[in-house]
N, C-alpha and C positions, 0 to 999 in steps of 0.2 A: 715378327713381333719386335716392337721397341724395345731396347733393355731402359732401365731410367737408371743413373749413377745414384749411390748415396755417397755421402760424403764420410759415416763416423762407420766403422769397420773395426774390428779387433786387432789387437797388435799385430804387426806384422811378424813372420819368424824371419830369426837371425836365417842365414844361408851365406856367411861366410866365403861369401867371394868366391862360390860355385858357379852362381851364372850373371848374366848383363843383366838379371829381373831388377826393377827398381822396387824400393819398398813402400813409396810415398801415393801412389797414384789407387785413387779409390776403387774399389769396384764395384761391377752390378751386380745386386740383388738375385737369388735364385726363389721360386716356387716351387712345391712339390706338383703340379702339375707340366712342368718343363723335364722331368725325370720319369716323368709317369710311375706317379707314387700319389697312394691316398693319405697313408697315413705321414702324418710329419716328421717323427721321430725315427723313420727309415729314407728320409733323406740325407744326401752326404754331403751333396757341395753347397757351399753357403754364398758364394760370389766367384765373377768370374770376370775379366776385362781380354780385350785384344792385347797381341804383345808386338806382333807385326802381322803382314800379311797370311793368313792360315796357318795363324800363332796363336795359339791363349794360355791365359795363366789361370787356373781356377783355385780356389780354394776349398778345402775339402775337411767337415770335421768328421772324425773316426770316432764312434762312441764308444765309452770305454765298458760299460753296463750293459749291453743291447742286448736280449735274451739267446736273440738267433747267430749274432755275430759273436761267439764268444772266445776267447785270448785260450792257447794253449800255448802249455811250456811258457809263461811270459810273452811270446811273439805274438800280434796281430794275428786275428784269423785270418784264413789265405782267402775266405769268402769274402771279406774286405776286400781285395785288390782288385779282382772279377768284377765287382758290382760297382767299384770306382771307375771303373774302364766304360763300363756300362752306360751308368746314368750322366759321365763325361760326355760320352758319346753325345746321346741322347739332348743333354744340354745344347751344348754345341749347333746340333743341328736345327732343333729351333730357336736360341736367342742369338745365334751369330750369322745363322744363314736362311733366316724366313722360315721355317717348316710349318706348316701349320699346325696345331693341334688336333689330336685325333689320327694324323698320317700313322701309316705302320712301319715297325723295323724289323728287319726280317739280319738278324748278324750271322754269319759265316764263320768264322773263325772267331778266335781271340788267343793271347798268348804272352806269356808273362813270364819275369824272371823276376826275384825277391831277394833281399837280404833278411836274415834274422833282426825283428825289431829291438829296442833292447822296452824293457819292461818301462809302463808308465802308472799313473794313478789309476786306483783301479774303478775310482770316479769320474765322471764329467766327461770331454773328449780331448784328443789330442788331433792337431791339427798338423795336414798335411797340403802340399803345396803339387800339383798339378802342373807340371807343361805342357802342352798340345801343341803335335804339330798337324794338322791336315791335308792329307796329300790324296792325289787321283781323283780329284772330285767330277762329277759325271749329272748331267741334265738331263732330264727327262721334261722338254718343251724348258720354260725358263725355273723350273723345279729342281732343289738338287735333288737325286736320286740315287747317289753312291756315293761314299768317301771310307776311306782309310784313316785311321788315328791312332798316330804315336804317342807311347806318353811316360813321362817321367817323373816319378812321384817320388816326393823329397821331405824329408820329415827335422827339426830345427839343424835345416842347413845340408843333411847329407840324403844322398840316394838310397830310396830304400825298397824299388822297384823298377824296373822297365816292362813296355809292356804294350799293346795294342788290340785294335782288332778293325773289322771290316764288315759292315752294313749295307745295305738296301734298304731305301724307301721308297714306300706305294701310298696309294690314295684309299680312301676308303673305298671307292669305285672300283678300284684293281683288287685291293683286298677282297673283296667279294668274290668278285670271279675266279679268284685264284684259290680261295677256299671255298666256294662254292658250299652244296649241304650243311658242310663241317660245322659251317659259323654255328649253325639254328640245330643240329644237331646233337652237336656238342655236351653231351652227358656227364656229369661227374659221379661215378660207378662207385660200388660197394667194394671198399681197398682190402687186402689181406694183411692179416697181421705183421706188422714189423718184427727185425731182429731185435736184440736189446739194444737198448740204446749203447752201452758202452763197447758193444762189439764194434763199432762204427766211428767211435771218437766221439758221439753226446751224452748229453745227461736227459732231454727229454725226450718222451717216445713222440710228439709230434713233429718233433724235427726228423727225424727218423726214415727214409728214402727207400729202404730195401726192405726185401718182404724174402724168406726163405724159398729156396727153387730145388725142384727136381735136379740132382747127377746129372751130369751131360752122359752121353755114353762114350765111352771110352774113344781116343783118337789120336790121333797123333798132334795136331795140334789143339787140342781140349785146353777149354778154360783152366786155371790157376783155381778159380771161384768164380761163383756164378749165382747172380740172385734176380726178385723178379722187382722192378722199379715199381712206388708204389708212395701215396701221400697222402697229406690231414686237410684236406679241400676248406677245411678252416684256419690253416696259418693266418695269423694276420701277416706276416711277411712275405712268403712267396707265392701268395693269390692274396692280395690286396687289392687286385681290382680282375674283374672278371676274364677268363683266358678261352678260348675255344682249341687249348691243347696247350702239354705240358708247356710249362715257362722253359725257356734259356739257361737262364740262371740257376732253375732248381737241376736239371740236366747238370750243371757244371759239379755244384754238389751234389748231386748222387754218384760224380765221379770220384770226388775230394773221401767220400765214406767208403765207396767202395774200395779204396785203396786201403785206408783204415782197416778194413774187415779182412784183405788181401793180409795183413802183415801182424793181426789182431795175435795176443790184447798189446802189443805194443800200437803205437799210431804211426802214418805217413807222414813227416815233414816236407813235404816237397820246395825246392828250391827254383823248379821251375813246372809250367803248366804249358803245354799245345794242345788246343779244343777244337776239332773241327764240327759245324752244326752239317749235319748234310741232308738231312728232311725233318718235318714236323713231327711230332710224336704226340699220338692223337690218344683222347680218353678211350676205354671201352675195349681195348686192345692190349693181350700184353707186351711189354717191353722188356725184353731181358738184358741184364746189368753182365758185363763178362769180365774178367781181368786176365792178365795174362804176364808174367815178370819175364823183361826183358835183359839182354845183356847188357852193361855198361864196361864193364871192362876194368873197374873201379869197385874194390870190394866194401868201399863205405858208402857208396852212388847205388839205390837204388829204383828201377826204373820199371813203372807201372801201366799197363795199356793198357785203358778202361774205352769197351766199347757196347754200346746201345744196339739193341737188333729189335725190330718190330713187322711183324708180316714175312719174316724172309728175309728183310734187307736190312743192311746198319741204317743207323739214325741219328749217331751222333758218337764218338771216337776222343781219346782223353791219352797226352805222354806227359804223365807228371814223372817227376824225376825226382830224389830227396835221400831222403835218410831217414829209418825207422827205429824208434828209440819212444823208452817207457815214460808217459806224459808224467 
């Protein structure tokens, strides 16, 4: 896909002599179809250029109002940073390097460190500044089909994240086979009631991921807490467009709440996040949510092991690390 430059662009932000970025040079245009995003106002990045070779600079507006994204304590939601990495990604791989539209991302990991933002307007957005570096890139015939992406998000001037993660893409012809039935049978089931919402860290019950679960039985290494995953097949934000199994991203937060409910009624600030995806997590199935408090060694560091289990086997595994303290 072409990108096409425009010329007139928002101010530039100061960055104070942090990096070589020049501030004069246009960028291209972004569409919520390059993020794979329906609606518009869940798009993040608004323009992005080359900076060098498997270099970019994207620009990225953080909304300050967004129902689902919303500011604790003054700081950025952390579900802002995950979904920055995300739809970077995502970009990336179709306007800088051909992807077609319609190919699949299958992400593997992701993993981020954060500073405390300091508070802004609690209208309009605040904009953030994206570097990308992309490394280990991988062909499948003249197709990319893997890469890695760094990334350092920078907000007027200073660091206010580090962070990456690591993808696969298929074809729609591979996606089939590889999901085979799943695609066409893909059901979305009658969900069980959520906890309340503020056990969790929100205010509304459709945001709401966890659904109360049976006691484990006693063990030696027994969950901390243990719930069943579980969601409003009508968000507009985290099915926006049709899934044949839980999203990624909603996966990451039910990690982000479960830690919450781990440390309830104070909340989890986590400082940092390591997300491993390690299989699909299919409708129709339950999925249980586990935490587990780990040592740090640091009696203000604490550190939270949120993992996915479906069928018998994990499904997806969470080390947020942070500080618990009354929103």
């Amino acid at each position: 896909m072409q990108a096409i430059a425009v010329s007139e662009i928002s101010a530039p932000i100061s960055r104070r002599g942090e990096t070589d970025i020049s501030a004069d040079v246009p960028l291209y245009p972004v569409v919520k179809e390059l993020v794979h995003r329906s609606n518009p106002s869940d798009v993040l990045p608004v323009g992005w250029r080359p900076l060098a070779e498997d270099r970019y600079l994207i620009s990225v507006a953080w909304p300050q109002g967004h129902p689902f994204y919303a500011r604790v304590n003054g700081d950025h939601a952390a579900n802002l940073i995950g979904e920055t990495i995300r739809q970077c990604g995502l970009l990336l791989a179709h306007a800088a390097y051909d992807v077609p539209l319609g190919h699949h991302f299958v992400m593997w990991d992701m993993a981020y460190t954060r500073e405390p933002a300091r508070p802004a307007s609690a209208v309009g957005t605040h904009r953030v500044e994206v570097e990308v570096v992309c490394s280990d890139l991988r062909l499948r015939g003249r197709r990319l089909g893997a890469m890695n992406c760094d990334m350092t998000l920078r907000a007027d001037g200073r660091t206010v994240a580090r962070g990456g993660g690591r993808f696969d893409i298929v074809s729609p012809a591979v996606y089939r086979r590889l999901r085979g039935a799943q695609i066409e049978a893909a059901t979305q089931p009658v969900q069980p009631d959520p906890v309340p919402p503020a056990a969790v860290g929100r205010t509304r019950v459709m945001d709401v991921l966890l659904a109360p679960a049976p006691e484990p039985a006693p063990s030696a290494d027994a969950p901390f807490g243990r719930w069943l995953l579980r969601a409003d097949f009508g968000h507009p934000t985290l099915f926006d467009h049709r899934n044949d199994h839980f999203p990624g991203m909603l996966l990451v937060e039910a990690a982000f709440q479960a830690a919450n409910a781990t440390v309830a009624p104070a909340l989890h600030h986590h400082t940092s996040a390591k997300v491993a995806f390690l299989g699909y997590v299919e409708y129709g199935h339950p999925c249980w949510i586990e935490t587990r408090l780990r040592p740090t060694g640091m009696p203000q560091l604490t550190a939270i092991e949120v993992t996915g289990r479906q069928n018998g086997r994990p499904v997806f595994s969470a080390l947020l690390e942070g500080a618990s303290a009354q929103d």
